[in-house]
Wavefront OBJ file of the C-alpha trace (Angstrom):
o trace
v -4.631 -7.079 -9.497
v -5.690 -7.892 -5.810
v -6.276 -5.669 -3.212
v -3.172 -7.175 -1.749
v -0.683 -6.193 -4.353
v -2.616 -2.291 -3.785
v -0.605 -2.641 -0.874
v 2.700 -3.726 -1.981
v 2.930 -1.010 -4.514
v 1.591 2.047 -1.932
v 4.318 0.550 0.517
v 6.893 -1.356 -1.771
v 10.639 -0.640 -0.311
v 13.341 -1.614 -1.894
v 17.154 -2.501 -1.642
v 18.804 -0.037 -4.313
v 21.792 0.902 -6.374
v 20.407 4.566 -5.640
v 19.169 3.958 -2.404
v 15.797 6.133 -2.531
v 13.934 6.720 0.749
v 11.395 3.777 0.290
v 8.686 4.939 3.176
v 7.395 8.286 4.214
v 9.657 9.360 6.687
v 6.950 11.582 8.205
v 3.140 11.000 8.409
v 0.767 11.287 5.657
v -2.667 11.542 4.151
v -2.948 10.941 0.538
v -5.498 9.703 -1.967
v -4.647 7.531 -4.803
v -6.732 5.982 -7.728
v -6.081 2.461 -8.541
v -6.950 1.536 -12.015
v -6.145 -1.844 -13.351
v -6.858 -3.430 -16.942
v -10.556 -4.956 -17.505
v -11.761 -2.821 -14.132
v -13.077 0.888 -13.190
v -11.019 2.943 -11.880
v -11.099 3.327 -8.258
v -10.201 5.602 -4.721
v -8.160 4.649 -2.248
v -7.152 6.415 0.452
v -3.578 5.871 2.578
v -3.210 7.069 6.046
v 0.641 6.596 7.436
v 2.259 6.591 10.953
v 5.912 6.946 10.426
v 6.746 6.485 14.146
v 4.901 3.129 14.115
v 5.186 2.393 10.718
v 1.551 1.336 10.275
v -1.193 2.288 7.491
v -4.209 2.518 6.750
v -5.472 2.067 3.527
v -9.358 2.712 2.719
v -11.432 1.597 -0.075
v -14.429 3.761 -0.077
v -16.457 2.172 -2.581
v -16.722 -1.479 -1.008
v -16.311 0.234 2.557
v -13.487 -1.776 3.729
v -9.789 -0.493 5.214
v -6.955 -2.447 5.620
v -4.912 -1.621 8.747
v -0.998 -2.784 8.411
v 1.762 -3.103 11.232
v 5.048 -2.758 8.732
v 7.319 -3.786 11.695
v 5.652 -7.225 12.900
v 3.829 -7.351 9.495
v 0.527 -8.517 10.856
v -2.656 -7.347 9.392
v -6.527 -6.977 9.550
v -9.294 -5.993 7.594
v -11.823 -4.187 9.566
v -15.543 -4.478 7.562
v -17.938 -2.370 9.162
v -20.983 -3.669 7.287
v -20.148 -6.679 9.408
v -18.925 -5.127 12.711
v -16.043 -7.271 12.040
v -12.232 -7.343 12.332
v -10.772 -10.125 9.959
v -7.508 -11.633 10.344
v -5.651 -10.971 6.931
v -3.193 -13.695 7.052
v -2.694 -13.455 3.076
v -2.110 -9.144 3.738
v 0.041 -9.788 7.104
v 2.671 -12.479 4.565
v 2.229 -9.810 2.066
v 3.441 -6.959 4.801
v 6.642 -8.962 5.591
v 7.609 -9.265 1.745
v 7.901 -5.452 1.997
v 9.426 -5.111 4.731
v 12.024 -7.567 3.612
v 12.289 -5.402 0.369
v 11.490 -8.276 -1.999
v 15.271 -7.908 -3.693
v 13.931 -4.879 -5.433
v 16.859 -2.882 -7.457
v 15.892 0.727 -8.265
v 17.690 2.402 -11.406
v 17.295 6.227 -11.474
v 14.888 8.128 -14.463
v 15.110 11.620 -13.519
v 12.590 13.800 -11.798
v 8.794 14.243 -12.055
v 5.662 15.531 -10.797
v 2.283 13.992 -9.262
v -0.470 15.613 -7.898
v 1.354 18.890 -7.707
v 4.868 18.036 -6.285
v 7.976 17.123 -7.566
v 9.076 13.401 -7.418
v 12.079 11.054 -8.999
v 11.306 8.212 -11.028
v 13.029 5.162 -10.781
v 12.473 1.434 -13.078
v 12.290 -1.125 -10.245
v 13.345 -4.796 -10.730
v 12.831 -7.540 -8.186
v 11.857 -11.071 -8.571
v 8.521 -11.233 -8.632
v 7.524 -7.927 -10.234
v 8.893 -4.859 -12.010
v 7.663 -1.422 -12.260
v 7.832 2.617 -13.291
v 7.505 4.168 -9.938
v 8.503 7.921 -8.671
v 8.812 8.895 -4.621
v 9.209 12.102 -3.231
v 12.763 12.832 -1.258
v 10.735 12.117 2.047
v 10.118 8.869 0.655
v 6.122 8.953 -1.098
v 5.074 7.341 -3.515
v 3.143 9.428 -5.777
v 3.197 7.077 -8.741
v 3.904 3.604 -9.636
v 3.177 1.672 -12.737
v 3.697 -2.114 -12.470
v 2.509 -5.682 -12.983
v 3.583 -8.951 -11.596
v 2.323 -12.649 -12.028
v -1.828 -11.856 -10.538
v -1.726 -8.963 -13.927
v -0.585 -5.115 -14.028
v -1.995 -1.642 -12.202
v -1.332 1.918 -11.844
v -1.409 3.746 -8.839
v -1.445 7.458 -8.839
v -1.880 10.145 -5.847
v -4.299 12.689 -6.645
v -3.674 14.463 -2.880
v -1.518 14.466 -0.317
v -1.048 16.139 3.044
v 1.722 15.746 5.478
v -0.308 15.823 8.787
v 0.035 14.153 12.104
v -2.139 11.040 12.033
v -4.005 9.527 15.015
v -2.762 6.812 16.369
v -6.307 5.444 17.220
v -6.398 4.860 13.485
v -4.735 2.381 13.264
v -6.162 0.229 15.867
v -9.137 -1.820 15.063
v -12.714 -1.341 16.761
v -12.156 -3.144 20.097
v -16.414 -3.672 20.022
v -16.002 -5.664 16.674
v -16.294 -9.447 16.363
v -13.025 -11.068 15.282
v -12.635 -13.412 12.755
v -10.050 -15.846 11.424
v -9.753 -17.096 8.407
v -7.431 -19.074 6.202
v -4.746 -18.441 3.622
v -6.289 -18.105 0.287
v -9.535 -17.095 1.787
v -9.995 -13.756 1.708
v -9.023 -13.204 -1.755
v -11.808 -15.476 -2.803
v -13.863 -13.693 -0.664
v -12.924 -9.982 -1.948
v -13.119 -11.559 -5.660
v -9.153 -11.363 -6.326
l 1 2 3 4 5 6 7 8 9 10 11 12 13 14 15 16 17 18 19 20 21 22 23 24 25 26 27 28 29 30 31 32 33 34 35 36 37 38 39 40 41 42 43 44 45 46 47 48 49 50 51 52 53 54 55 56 57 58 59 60 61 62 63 64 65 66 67 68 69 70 71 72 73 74 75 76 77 78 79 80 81 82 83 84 85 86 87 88 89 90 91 92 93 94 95 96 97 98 99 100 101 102 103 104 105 106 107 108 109 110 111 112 113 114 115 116 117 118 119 120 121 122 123 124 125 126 127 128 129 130 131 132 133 134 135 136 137 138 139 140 141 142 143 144 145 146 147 148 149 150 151 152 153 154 155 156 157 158 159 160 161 162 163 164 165 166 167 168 169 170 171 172 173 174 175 176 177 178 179 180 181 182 183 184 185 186 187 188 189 190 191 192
């Protein structure tokens, strides 16, 4: 499953018949592991700025973080093996199908709990993809189970803090070279 799609299920909102709070309504910290069929499992990390409604999501183990404006949908991917900043034109369409909601329906499962708190799960339908998935009340997700037309992952928090973020991280290195590149590209390039 491509990094991309990492993205859609940490941030996927969605128009309900329950209407569950769909993102964290205050701002976060949390550490999920990502593991997909045919591939090791692996960290991620998700920073959140509810005010702003940006993220932050790290992978440790290639060294690259994704930083994602929710509300004008534009993203980059900042690669510091590169002292670069690359447009993500393939993350920043991506962003505005979950801010749009994708059509997603959410039918209630009852409650559960992921890395220590309590969460409901819901089945999600939408066009393009279905799921298992279960948010917190503040609107978390702490697990989601899914697959959709690129294959299938699972995405589970292992921690999570609600702490104020810094704004600053969200911003990209203003001393890094910027690059463009286009659609399609960087998910060649990151092997998706």
């Amino acid at each position: 499953m491509p990094l991309a799609a990492l993205l859609a299920l940490l941030l996927a909102p969605a128009q309900a018949q329950t209407r569950p709070v769909f993102l964290p309504e205050q701002d976060i910290a949390a550490t999920y592991t990502l593991a997909a069929p045919g591939r090791p499992t692996q960290p991620y990390t998700l920073q959140y700025d509810a005010a702003d409604e940006r993220a932050r999501i790290t992978d440790p183990l290639r060294g690259l973080t994704f930083l994602v404006d929710l509300i004008t949908g534009h993203a980059e991917l900042i690669i510091p093996a590169l002292h670069a900043v690359v447009e993500a034109p393939d993350i920043s369409n991506l962003a505005a199908q979950v801010s749009s909601a994708d059509g997603a329906k959410f039918l209630p499962l009852g409650p559960a709990h992921y890395a220590g708190l309590p969460c409901d799960k819901y089945e999600v339908f939408a066009p393009s993809w279905s799921a298992n998935t279960c948010l917190t009340p503040q609107g978390v997700i702490l697990h989601f189970a899914g697959h959709d037309s690129h294959g299938a992952a699972t995405v589970t928090a292992t921690s999570l803090t609600t702490t104020p973020q810094n704004p600053r991280d969200f911003n990209a290195p203003t001393d890094y070279s910027r690059i463009e590149l286009p659609p399609g590209t960087l998910a060649q390039l990151l092997g998706q």
